[in-house]
C-alpha positions as CSV (number, residue, x, y, z in Angstrom):
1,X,-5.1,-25.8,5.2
2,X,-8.1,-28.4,5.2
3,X,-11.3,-27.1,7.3
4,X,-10.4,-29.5,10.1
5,X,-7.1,-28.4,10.9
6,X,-8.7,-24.8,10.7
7,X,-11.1,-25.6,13.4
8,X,-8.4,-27.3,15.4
9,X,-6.8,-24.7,15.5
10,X,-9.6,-22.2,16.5
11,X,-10.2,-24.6,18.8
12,X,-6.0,-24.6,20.5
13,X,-7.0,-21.1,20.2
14,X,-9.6,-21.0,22.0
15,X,-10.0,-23.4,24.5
16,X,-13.3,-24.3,26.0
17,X,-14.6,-22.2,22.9
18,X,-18.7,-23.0,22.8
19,X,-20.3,-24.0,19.2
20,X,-22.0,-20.8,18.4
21,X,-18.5,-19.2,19.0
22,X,-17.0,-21.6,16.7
23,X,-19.7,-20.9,14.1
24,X,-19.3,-17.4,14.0
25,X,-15.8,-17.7,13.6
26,X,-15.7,-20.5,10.0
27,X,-19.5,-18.6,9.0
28,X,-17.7,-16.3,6.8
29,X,-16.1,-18.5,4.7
30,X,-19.3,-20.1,3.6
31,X,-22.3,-18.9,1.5
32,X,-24.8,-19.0,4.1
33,X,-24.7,-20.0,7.7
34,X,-26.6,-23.2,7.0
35,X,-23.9,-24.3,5.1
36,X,-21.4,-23.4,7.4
37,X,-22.9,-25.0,10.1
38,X,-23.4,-28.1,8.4
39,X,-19.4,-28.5,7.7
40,X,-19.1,-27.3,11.2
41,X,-21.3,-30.1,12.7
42,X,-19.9,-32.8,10.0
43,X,-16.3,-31.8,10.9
44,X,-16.5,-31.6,14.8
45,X,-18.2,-35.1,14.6
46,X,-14.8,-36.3,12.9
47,X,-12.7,-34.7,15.2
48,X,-14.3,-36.5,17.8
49,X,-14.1,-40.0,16.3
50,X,-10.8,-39.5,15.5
51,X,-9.9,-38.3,19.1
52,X,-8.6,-34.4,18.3
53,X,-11.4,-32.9,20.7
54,X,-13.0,-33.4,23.6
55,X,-16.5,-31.8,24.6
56,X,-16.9,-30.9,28.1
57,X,-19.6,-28.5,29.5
58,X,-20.1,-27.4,26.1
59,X,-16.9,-26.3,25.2
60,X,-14.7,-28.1,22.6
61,X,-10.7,-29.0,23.9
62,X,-7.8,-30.0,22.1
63,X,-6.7,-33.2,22.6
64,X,-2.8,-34.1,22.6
65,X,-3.3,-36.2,19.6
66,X,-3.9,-33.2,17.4
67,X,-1.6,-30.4,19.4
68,X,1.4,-33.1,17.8
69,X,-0.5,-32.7,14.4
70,X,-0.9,-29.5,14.3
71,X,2.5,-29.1,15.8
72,X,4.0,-31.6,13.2
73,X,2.3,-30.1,9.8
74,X,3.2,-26.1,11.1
75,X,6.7,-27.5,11.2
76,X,7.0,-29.3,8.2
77,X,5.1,-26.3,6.2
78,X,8.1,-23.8,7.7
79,X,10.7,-26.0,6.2
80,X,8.5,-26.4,2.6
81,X,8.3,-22.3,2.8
82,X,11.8,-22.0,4.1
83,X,12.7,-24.4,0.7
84,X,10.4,-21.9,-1.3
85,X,12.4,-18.9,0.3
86,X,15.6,-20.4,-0.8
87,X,14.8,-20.7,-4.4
88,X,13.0,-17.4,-4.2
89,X,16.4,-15.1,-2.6
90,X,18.5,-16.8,-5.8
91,X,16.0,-15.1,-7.9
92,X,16.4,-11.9,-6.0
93,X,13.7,-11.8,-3.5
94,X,16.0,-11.6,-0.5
95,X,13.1,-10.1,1.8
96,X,11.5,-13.2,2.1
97,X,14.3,-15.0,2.5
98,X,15.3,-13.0,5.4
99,X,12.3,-13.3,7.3
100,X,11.6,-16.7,6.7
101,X,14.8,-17.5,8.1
102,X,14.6,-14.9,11.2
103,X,11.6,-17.2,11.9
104,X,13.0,-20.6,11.2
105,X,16.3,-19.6,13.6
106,X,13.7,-18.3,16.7
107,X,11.6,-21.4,16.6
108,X,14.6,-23.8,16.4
109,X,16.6,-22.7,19.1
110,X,13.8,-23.3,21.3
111,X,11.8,-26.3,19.7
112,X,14.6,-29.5,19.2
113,X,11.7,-31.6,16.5
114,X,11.6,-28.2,14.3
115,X,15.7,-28.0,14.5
116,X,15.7,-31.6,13.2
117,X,13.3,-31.6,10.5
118,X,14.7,-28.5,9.6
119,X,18.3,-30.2,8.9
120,X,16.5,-33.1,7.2
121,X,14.7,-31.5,5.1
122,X,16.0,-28.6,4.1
123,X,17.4,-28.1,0.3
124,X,20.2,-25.7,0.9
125,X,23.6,-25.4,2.6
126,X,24.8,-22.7,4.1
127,X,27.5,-21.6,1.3
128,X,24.0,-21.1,-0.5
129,X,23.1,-18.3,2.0
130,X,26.7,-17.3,2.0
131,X,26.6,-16.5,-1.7
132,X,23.1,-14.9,-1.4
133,X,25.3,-12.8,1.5
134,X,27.7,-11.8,-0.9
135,X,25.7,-10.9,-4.0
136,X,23.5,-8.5,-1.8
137,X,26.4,-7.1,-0.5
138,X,27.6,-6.2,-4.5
139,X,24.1,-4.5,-5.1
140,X,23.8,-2.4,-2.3
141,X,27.5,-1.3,-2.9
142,X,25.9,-1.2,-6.8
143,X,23.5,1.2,-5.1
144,X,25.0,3.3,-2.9
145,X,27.0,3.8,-6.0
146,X,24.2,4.8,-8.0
147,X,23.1,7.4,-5.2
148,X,25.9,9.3,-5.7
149,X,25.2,9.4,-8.7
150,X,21.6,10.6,-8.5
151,X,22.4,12.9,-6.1
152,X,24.8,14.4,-8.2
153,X,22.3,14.3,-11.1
154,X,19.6,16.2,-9.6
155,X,22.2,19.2,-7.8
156,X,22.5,19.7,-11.6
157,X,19.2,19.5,-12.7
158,X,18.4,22.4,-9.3
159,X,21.1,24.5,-11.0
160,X,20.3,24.3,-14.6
161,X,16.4,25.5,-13.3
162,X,14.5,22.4,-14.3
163,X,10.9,22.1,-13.9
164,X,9.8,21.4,-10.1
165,X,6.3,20.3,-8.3
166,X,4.5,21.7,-5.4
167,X,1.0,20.4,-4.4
168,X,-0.9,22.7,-1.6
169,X,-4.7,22.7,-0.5
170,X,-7.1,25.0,-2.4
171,X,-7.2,27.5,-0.3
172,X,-3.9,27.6,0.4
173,X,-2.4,27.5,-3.3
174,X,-5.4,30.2,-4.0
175,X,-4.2,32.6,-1.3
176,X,-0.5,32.1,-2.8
177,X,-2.0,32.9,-6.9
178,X,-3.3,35.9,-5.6
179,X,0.0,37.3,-3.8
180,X,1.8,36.4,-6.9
181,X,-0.6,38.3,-9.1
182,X,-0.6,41.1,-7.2
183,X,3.2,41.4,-6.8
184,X,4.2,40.5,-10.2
185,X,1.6,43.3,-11.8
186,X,-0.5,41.2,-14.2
187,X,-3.1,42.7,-15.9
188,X,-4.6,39.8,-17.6
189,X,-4.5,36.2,-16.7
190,X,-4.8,33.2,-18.8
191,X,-6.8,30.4,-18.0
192,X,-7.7,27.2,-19.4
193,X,-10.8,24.8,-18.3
194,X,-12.1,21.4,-20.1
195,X,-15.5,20.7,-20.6
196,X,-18.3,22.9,-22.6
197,X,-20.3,22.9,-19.5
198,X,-17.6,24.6,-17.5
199,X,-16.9,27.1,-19.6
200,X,-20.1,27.7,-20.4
201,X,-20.3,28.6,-16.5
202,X,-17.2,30.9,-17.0
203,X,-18.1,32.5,-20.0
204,X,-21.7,33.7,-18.5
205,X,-19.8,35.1,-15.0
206,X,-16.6,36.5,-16.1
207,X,-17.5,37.6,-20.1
208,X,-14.7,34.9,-20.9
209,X,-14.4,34.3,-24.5
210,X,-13.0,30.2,-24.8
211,X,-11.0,29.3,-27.7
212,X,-9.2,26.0,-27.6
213,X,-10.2,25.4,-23.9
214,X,-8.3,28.7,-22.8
215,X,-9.1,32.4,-22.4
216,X,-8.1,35.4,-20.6
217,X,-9.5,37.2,-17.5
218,X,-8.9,41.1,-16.0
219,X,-6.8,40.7,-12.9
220,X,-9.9,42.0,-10.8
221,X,-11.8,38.8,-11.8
222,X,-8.9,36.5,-10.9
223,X,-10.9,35.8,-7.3
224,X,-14.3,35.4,-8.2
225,X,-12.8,32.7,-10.7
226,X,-11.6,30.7,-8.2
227,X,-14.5,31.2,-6.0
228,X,-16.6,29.5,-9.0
229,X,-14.0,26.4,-9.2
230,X,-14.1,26.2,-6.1
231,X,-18.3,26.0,-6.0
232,X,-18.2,23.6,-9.1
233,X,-16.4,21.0,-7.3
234,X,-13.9,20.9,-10.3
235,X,-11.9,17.5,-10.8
236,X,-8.2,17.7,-10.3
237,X,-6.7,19.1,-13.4
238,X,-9.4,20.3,-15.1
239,X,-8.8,23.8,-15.0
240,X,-5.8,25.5,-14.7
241,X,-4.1,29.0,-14.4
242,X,-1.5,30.9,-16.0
243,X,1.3,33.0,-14.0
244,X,4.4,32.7,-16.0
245,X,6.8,31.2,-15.2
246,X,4.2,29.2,-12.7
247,X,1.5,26.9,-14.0
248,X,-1.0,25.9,-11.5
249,X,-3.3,22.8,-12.4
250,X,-6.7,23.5,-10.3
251,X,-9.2,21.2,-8.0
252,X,-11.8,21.7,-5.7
253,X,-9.1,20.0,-3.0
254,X,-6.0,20.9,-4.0
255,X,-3.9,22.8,-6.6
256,X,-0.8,21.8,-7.9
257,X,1.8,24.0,-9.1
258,X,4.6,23.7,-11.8
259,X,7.5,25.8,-12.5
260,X,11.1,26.1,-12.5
261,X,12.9,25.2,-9.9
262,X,14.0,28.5,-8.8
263,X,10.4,29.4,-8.9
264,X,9.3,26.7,-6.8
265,X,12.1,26.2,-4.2
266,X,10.9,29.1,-1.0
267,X,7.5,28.7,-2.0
């Protein structure tokens, strides 16, 4: 859309709408508001000679000269899109399509010029749309098809135990680690944590001895552990904690657990 039409129709908008107003408004497509008001000023000028506003009382109006050109060039840039659309749903995008014409059928019932230009120059017919009709209706029948499928799929994966996903807040998945400790009886925990500065940090507050990122801590410490993650502000998945069959990957937000799904499933 050319700046002109763009202040038209700011101004259709807006009627009575004072300069400053009108600046503010096209300022932030420019560098600098120098440069915006000079298009402004050079622009309004043309409108004027051209007879597409009117300046009364210091307010800018829309003449009906430009409401029909306006009018005229919203119209025929519907029927260009609705063309696009049409050559876009063969290709699969049947979104567009769809709302494109949702708005093509409002406007026309109610605007005879749009209904007309519409016919004229539209490139499709409506066996085109038809067939569109009919080759949606094969994939969602395709899909539904494939959600049975799916469905079926993961009943099985549930029942053969695969691995599942739980993410809860720090404190939360903390308060869980520790229940699970204590009920399952470990006496030693293994832990893993990237970075030499980390485990420096560990290693000098729980005695942990680090070998290929992971060592092992008493039960007892299991706490203070995540008391110092949680104090490190610890990226997501930088440290992480062992309770077979659970494997929780620690943050300073969040901690995200992975186990079977049998594991996972009343947690």
């Amino acid at each position: 859309m050319t700046f002109l039409n763009s202040v038209l129709l700011i101004v259709k908008q807006s009627p009575g709408i004072d300069y400053n107003s009108l600046l503010n408004k096209v300022s932030p497509n420019y560098s600098s508001v120098n440069s915006a008001r000079a298009a402004l000023s050079r622009t309004l000028k043309d409108a004027s000679v051209f007879g597409f506003v009117l300046r009364k009382n210091n307010g800018f109006f829309l003449t009906d000269k430009a409401d029909s050109m306006l009018m005229a060039e919203m119209k025929n840039k519907l029927v260009l899109k609705l063309n696009k659309s049409i050559a876009s749903g063969k290709q699969g995008n049947v979104d567009g399509l769809v709302e494109t014409l949702s708005t093509l059928i409002a406007r026309a019932r109610h605007d005879e010029s749009l209904l007309k230009a519409a016919k004229s120059s539209s490139d499709f017919f409506i066996s085109d749309i038809q067939e569109l009709a009919e080759k949606t209706g094969k994939k969602i029948s395709h899909l539904q098809y494939l959600l049975k499928i799916l469905e079926s799929h993961l009943d099985s994966l549930k029942e053969l135990d695969f691995n599942e996903k739980k993410q809860l807040p720090f404190s939360e998945g903390v308060a869980l680690l520790l229940r699970i400790c204590g009920e399952k009886g470990f006496e030693e925990i293994t832990i893993e944590a990237a970075g030499e500065k980390l485990q420096e940090t560990l290693s000098l507050a729980l005695g942990a001895k680090f070998k290929d990122n992971s060592a092992t801590i008493k039960k007892n410490q299991l706490a203070d552990f995540f008391s110092l993650i949680e104090k490190q502000a610890v990226e997501s998945g930088k440290v992480s904690v062992f309770l077979p069959p659970i494997k929780a990957r620690l943050g300073t937000q969040n901690c995200f657990l992975v186990a079977p799904f049998s594991s996972l499933k009343n947690i």
